[in-house]
C-alpha positions in Angstrom: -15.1 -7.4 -16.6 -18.8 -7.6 -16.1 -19.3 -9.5 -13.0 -16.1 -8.3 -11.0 -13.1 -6.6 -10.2 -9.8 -7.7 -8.8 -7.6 -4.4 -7.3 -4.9 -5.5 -5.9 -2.3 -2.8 -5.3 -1.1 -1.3 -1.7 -2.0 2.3 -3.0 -5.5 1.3 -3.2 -5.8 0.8 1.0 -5.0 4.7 0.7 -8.7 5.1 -0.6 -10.9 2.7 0.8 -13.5 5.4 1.8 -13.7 6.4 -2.0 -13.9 3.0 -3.4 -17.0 2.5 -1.2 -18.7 5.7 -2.1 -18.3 5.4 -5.5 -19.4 1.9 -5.3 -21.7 1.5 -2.8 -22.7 -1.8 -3.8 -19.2 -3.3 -3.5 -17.6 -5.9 -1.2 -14.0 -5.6 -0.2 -12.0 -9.1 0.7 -8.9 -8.4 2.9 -6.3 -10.4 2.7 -3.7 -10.4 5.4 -0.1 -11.1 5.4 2.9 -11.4 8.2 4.3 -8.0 8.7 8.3 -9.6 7.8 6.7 -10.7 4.3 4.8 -7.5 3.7 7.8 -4.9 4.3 10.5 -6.2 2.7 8.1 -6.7 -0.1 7.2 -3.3 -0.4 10.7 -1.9 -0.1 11.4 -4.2 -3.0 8.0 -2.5 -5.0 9.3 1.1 -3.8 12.7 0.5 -4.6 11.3 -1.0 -8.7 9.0 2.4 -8.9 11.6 4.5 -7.5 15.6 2.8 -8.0 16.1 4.3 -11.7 15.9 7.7 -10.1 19.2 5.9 -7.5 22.4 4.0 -7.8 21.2 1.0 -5.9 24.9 1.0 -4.5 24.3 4.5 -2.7 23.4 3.8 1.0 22.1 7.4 1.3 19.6 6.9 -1.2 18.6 3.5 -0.4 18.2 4.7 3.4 16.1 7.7 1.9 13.1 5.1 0.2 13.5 2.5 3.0 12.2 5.3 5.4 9.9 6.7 2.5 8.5 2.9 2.4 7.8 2.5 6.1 6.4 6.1 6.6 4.2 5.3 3.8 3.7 1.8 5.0 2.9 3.0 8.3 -0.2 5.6 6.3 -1.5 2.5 4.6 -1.9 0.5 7.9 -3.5 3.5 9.6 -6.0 4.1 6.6 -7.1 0.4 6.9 -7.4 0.3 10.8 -9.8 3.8 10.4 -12.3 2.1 7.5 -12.8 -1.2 8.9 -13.3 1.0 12.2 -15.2 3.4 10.4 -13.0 6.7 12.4 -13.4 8.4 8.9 
């Protein structure tokens, strides 16, 4: 659109500093969410992105993305703490 954006993905809190550089003139609206909402919502997202690759029924595999999901999980919270921060 014209007048605005809406990005609304995890991925994009990998990339903050970028966002803002490319777009100086942007503003950024954080929303926040409990932590027992936001991770088994993202192990559901990794699982969707990820499960046709894994039986579902295979504990190895679905212990393999649940640690995949909070490692990356954890990278996302990091890269938000450091922009609004500004420890680039």
């Amino acid at each position: 659109p014209s007048s605005h954006w809406l990005l609304k993905s995890p991925e994009h809190s990998l990339y903050l500093e970028t966002l803002v550089d490319r777009y100086p003139s942007s503003t950024l609206i954080m929303t926040h969410r409990r932590l027992d909402e936001v991770i088994p919502s993202y192990c559901r997202l990794v699982w969707e992105f990820n499960g046709i690759h894994f039986d579902e029924n295979n504990e190895t595999a679905r212990t393999t993305l649940a640690i995949h999901a909070r490692r990356h999980l954890d990278r996302m919270i990091k890269r938000i703490l450091a922009f609004r921060t500004n420890d680039k």
